[in-house]
C-alpha positions in Angstrom: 5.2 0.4 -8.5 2.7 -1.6 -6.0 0.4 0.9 -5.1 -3.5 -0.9 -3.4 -5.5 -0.3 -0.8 -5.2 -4.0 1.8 -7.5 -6.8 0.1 -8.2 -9.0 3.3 -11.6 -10.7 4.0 -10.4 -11.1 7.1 -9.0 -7.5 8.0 -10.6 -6.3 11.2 -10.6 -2.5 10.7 -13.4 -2.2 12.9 -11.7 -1.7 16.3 -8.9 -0.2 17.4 -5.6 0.3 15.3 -3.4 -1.3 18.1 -2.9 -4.1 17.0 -1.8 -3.1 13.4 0.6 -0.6 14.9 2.0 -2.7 17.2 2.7 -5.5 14.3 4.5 -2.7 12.0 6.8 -1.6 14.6 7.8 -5.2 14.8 11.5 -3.9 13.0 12.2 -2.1 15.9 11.8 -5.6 18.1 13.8 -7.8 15.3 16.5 -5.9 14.8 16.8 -3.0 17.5 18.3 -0.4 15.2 20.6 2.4 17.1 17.7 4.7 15.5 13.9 3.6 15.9 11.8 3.9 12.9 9.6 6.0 13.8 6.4 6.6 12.1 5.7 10.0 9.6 3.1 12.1 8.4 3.5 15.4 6.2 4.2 17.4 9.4 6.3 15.0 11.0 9.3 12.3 10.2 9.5 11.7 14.6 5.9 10.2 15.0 5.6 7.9 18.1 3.6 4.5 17.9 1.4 5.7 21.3 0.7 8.7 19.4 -0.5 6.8 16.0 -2.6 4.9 18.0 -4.4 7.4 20.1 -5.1 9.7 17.4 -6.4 7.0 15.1 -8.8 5.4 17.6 -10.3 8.9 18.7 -10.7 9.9 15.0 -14.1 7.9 14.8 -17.1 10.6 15.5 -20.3 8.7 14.4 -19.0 5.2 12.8 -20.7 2.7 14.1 -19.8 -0.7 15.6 -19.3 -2.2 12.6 -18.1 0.5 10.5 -14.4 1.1 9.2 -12.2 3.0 11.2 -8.9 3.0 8.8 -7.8 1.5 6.5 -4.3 0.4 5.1 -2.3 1.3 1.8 0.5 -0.4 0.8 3.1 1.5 -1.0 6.1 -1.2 -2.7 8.4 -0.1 -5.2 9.6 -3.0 -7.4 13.4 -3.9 -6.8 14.6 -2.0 -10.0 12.9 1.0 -9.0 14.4 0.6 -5.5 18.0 0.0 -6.9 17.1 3.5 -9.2 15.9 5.6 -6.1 19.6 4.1 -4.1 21.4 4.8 -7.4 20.6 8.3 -7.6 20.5 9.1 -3.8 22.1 6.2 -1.8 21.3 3.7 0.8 19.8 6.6 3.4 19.0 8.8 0.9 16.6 6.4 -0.9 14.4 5.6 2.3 14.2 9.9 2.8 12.9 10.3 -1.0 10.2 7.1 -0.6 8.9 8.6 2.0 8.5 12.1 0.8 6.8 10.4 -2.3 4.5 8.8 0.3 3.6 12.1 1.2 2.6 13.0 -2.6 0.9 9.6 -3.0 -1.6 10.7 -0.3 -2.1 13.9 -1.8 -3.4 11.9 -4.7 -5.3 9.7 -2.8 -7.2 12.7 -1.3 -7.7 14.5 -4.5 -9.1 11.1 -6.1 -12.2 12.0 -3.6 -13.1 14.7 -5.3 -14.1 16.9 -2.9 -13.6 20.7 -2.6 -12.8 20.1 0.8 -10.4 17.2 0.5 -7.5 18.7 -1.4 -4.3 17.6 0.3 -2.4 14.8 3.0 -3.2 17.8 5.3 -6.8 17.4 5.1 -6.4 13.5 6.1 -5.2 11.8 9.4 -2.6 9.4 8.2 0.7 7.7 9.3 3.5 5.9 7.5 6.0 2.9 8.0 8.8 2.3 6.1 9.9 -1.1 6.1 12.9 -2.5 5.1 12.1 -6.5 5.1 9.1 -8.4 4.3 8.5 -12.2 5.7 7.6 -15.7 4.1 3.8 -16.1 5.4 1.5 -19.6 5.5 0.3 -18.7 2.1 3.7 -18.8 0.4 5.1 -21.6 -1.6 8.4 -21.9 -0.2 6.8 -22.6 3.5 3.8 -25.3 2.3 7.0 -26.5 0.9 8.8 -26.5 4.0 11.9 -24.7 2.4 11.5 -21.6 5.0 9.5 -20.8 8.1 6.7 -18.7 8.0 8.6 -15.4 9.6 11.8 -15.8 7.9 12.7 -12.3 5.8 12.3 -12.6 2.0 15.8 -11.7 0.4 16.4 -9.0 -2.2 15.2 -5.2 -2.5 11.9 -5.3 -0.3 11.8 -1.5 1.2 8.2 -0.5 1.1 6.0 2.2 3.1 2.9 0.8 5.3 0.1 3.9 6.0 -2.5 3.7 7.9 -4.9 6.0 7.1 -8.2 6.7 9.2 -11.6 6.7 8.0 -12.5 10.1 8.8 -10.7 13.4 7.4 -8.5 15.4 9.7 -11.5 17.6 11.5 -13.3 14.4 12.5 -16.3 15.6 11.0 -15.9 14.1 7.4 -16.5 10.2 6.4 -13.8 8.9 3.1 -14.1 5.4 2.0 -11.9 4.3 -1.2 -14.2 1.4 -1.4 -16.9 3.2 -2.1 -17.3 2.6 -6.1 -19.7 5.0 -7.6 -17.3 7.2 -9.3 -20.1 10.0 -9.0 -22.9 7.9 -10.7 -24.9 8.1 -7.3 -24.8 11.8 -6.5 -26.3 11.6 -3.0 -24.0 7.9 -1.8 -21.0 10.5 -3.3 -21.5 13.3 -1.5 -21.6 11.3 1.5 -18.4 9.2 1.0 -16.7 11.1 -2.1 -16.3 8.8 -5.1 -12.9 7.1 -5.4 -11.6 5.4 -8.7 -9.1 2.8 -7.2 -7.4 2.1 -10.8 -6.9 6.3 -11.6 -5.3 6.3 -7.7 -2.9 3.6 -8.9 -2.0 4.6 -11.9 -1.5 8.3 -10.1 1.3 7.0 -7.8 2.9 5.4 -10.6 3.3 9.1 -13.1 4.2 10.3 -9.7 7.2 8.1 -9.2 8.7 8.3 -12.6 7.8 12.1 -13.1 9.4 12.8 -9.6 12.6 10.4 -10.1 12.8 10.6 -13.5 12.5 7.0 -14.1 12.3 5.3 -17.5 9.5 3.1 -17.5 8.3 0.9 -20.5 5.1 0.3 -21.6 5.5 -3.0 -20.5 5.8 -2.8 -17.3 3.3 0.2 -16.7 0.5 -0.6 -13.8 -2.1 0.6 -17.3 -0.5 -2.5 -19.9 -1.2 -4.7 -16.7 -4.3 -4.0 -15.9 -5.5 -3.6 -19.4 -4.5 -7.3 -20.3 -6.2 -8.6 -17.2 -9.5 -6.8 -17.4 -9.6 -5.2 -20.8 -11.5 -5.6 -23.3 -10.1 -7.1 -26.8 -9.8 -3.5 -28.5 -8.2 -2.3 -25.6 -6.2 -5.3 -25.5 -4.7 -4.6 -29.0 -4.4 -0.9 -28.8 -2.5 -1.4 -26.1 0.0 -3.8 -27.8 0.6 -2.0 -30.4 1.3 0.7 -28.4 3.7 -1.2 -26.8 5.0 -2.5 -30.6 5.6 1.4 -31.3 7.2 1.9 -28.4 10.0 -0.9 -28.5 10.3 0.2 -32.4 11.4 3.4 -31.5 13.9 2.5 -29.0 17.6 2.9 -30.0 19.5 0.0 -31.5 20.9 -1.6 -28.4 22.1 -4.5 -30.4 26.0 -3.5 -29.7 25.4 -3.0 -25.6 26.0 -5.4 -23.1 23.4 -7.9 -22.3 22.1 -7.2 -18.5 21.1 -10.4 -16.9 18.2 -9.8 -13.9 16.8 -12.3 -11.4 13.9 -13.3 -13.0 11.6 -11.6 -9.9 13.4 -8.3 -10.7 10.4 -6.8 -12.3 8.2 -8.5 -10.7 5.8 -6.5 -8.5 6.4 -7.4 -4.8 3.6 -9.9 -3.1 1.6 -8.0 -0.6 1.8 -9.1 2.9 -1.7 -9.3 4.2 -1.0 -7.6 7.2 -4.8 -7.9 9.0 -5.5 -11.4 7.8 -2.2 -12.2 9.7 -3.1 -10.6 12.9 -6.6 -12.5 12.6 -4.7 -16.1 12.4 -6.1 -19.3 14.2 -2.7 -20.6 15.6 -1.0 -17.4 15.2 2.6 -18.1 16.4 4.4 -15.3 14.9 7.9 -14.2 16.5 7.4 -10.9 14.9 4.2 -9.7 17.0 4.0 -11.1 20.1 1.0 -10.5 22.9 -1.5 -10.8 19.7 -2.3 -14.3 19.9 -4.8 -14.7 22.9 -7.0 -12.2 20.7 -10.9 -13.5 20.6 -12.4 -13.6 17.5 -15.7 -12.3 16.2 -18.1 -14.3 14.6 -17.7 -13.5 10.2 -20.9 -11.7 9.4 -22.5 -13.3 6.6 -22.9 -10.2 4.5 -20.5 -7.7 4.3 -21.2 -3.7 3.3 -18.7 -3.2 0.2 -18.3 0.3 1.7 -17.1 -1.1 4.9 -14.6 -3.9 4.3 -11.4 -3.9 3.2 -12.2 -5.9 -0.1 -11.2 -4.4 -3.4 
């Protein structure tokens, strides 16, 4: 499971969420299902685009010019986990259950504020997207190698959730920043902003996921063995192979089964689409969002807040 808050030094949070909601509605232009997708919240499963829009951009009592107004948190199940939630519930049923687990995956981003009075997805204005498709972008491989166009859909399992969630709490009155990083070391920057670990939020969604679909997950490919052998230390780094040593040790002899053969991306965590840097494009040309091109640009500030950009 995929779980991060938009990494873009180029996402423009700072104005008005149009533009972002008009750019994840863009399955409803490609394919013109008999049945919009409509966006959802934890009241609603109906919510219209106009409505996402309005209520984001007039949920920004006392931020500033260059403060953040929302921010956006990509949920992406890997393909196996996909193929468990369709197994277990179907084609339909699979895209109902992600998005109620959206709805619990923002209950733990609100509790990872630790706040008494930031308890739930209630307490937070927030919409989701499910999408079905993700697209090659300039970054990719495939088009700097000209073997697709930047636009084209990526094959394979790619259903994922989009939220937009806005800076302030549901009363207006309330400022939350997950890129605040003091983790309640500076008591007064804390009470202000709430302290939010990023890594415990992750690794939240992820318990949530295989507690709530009862998915077997290995050690191996748990969000904690990855991040431990990327930024842990060399204790932690051992501890957590061997952990990983007990664990295939105590499997069942499988010796007898059947060999499954993956794709070799089947575990793989899906790449993120970097939604904002894409609507901030020089020669932006995309089919997908069209009446975003003729956008001016702001001059990059030379210094950026860490509280206010999207930036992990």
């Amino acid at each position: 499971m995929y779980i991060n808050i938009t990494d873009s030094e180029k996402g423009n949070n700072k104005a008005s969420s149009g533009a972002l909601v008009h750019y994840l509605d863009k399955e409803n232009r490609l394919y013109k299902p008999e049945e919009p997708l409509h966006w959802f919240n934890g009241n609603s499963s109906a919510v219209q685009s106009y409505e996402v829009k309005s209520k984001l951009d007039n949920n920004i009592a006392k931020l500033g010019r260059e403060d953040s107004k929302f921010f956006l948190i990509n949920i992406s199940p890997s393909q196996k986990e996909i193929s468990h939630l369709k197994e277990l519930y179907g084609k339909a049923g699979a895209k109902e259950k992600l998005q109620e687990y959206a709805v619990k995956v923002m209950d733990e981003y609100a509790r990872n504020f630790k706040r008494a009075d930031i308890n739930s997805n209630g307490d937070l204005l927030w919409f989701g997207k499910l999408e079905n498709h993700r697209y090659y972008s300039h970054k990719d491989k495939e088009v700097k190698n000209g073997q697709v166009k930047r636009g084209t859909a990526k094959p394979g399992e790619q259903m994922h959730i989009q939220v937009i969630v806005s800076r302030k709490d549901i009363t207006n009155k309330i400022k939350l920043s997950p890129m605040n990083k003091s983790r309640g070391r500076n008591t007064e920057h804390s009470k202000k902003l709430g302290q939010f670990d990023r890594v415990a939020f992750k690794n939240s969604g992820e318990k949530l996921f295989d507690k709530q679909f009862d998915f077997d997950r290995p050690v191996s490919e748990t969000f904690k063995y990855a991040n431990t052998n990327a930024k842990g230390n060399l204790k932690d780094k051992l501890d957590m192979r061997a952990k990983h040593s007990q664990s295939k040790s105590a499997q069942p002899n499988k010796a007898m089964e059947p060999k499954q053969d993956f794709p070799k991306d089947y575990l793989k965590p899906p790449e993120p689409t970097d939604y904002l840097g894409l609507l901030l494009e020089k020669e932006f040309n995309d089919p997908l969002a069209p009446g975003l091109t003729k956008g001016k640009r702001r001059k990059k500030k030379n210094s950026q807040n860490n509280e206010q950009g999207l930036s992990m």
